[in-house]
C-alpha positions, 0 to 999 in steps of 0.5 A: 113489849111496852114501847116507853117514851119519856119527853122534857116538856119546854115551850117548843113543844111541837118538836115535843110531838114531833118526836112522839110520831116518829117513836109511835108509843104505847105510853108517854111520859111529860115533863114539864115545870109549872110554867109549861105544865099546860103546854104538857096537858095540850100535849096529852089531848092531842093524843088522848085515846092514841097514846096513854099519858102521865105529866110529871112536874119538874122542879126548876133549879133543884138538881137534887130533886131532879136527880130523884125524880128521874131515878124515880122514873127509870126506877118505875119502868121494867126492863123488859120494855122499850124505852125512849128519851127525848131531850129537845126541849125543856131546861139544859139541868134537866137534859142533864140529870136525864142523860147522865141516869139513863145513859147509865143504867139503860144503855139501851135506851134511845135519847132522842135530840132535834137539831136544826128544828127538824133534824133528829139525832139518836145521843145513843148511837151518836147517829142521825135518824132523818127529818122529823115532818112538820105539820102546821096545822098541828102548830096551831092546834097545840097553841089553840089558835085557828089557823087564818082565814086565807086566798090560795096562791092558785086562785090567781090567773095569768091575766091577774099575773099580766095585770101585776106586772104592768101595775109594777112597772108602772111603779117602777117607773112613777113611784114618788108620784103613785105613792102619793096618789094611793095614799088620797084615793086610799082616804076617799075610798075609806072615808065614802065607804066604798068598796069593789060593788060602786064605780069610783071616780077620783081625782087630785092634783097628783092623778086621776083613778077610776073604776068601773064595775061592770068592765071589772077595770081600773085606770090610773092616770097621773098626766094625759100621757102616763096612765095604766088601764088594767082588768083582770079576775083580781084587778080590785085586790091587786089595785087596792092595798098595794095586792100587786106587791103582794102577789109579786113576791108570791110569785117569786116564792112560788119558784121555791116552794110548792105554790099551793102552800102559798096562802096569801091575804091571811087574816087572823079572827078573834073570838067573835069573828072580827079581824084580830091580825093580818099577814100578808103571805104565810108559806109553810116551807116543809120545815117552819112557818114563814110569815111575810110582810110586804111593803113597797117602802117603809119609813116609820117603824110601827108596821115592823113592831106590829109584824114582828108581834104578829110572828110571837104571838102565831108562829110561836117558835116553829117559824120565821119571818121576812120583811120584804119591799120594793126599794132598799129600805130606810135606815130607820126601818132597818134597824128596827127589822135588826133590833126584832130579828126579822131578816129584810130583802128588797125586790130590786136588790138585783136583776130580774133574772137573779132575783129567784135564786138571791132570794132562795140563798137568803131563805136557805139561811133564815129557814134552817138557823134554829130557833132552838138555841 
């Protein structure tokens, strides 16, 4: 007996492959429009050698025609075989026309829905089968894009740890004069073209920064008596480009996800090696992708389009997004976060002890709304 799958071939075609492992077929048959027929050819790459393959374009908006094609297809199938129909994807005619044929002239076959993006439900026995797995790395493979250049979570230490939090109380406490004073030192060091191997000197009127190589340690001073001297393995990364905020919200992720799926300071390469993107934290949750721009403040709006591009273009719509800062955010900046759909937390919304838990609730609801409907 020949195991037959049939799948409906829409732009969410990781839930497509998704159900192809769970069915494991000898055969498969791709039904894609015009507009997903490549999508449908990656597909059959995928399992080349594995699992044989034919693609059948489906017209758009011909009930007709659509009709006859799966008549055609039931038609060509013998009835001493196995036969499976995944319904997930594609256009809601095409559910349609499928389910009204096959339910009535192969009753025994299995037709197959994902909802809730990882939730699989057999339309036949009107049961739920389980949870189908996710693989990011398939997801990035199907959409022919390399996952980034990242830091593990892991390869932060207990001193990077205490050397974040004196940095972060240190915000707390003087962030209208540190701000300030980050954004000049941030000038000086582009415009001189330093980096992590030169002993840095800087002063202005909000402070005073150095650095000195060979201790690996930098002091931030803003008057004689309010100053922070911290080293640590990751001192540089966790002074420069506010990496202390960074690390701060990974550390609070990784009381809800497994911590080695964490990966941090994510950079997305184009063709000839350069920097096409960045993400600051990537977290594969088990179930979707979560992308995560970190921000101790935010006024202006650009950086919240650019993100929420960042997330169309390589997350597709096996992912979610989160923008997160240190202080509630500006209005401007939270209409904007509503208006591209990405979920907003600020770390001091609530106490330290309370802050795991806040966040876990706000990420149970962001991860398992579906991006199906």
């Amino acid at each position: 007996m020949t195991k037959i799958h049939i799948a409906l071939v829409g732009k969410q075609i990781q839930a497509v492959c998704n159900v192809i492992n769970r069915v494991k077929p000898d055969k498969m048959i791709l039904l894609p429009s015009k507009d997903s027929l490549a999508l449908a050819e990656r597909i059959k790459e995928y399992y080349k050698g594995t699992i044989a393959c034919d693609i059948r374009e489906l017209p758009v908006d011909n009930l007709v025609e659509i009709n006859k094609i799966a008549e055609d297809i039931f038609d060509s199938i013998d009835t001493n075989n196995e036969v499976s129909l995944d319904l997930t994807t594609g256009l809601k005619s095409w559910a349609i026309c499928f389910f009204s044929i096959f339910r009535e002239k192969s009753p025994q076959a299995d037709i197959y829905y994902i909802y809730q993006e990882n939730k699989l439900f057999n339309l036949t026995t009107e049961k739920e089968v389980g949870e189908v797995d996710f693989d990011y790395k398939l997801l990035f493979w199907l959409h022919n894009i390399n996952f980034p250049i990242y830091t593990p979570y892991s390869v932060y230490t207990s001193e990077d740890f205490i050397t974040m939090n004196a940095l972060k109380e240190f915000y707390h406490k003087h962030s209208k004069v540190l701000t300030p004073l980050m954004k000049q030192y941030g000038g000086y060091m582009n415009k001189n073209k330093l980096t992590v191997q030169d002993n840095v000197e800087f002063s202005c009127d909000k402070g005073k920064i150095s650095w000195n190589v060979e201790r690996n340690t930098i002091t931030i001073e803003i008057s004689e008596e309010e100053k922070v001297t911290v080293s640590s393995p990751l001192v540089w990364h966790l002074v420069n480009g506010g990496g202390w905020f960074e690390y701060y919200v990974a550390t609070v992720m990784a009381n809800i996800y497994q911590p080695d799926q964490i990966f941090m300071n994510c950079h997305f390469k184009g063709p000839d090696n350069n920097d096409m993107n960045e993400v600051d934290i990537i977290v594969n949750t088990g179930k979707k992708l979560l992308f995560v721009e970190c921000k101790t403040q935010i006024k202006g709006t650009t950086e919240i389009n650019k993100f929420a591009n960042v997330v169309r273009t390589y997350g597709a719509l096996s992912s979610k997004s989160l923008f997160v800062t240190y202080w509630p955010m500006y209005r401007n900046g939270k209409e904007m976060c509503e208006r591209c759909s990405i979920p907003t937390f600020n770390m001091t919304s609530c106490e330290e002890k309370d802050l795991i838990n806040n966040l876990k609730e706000q990420l149970d609801i962001i991860i398992n709304r579906s991006n199906l409907g």
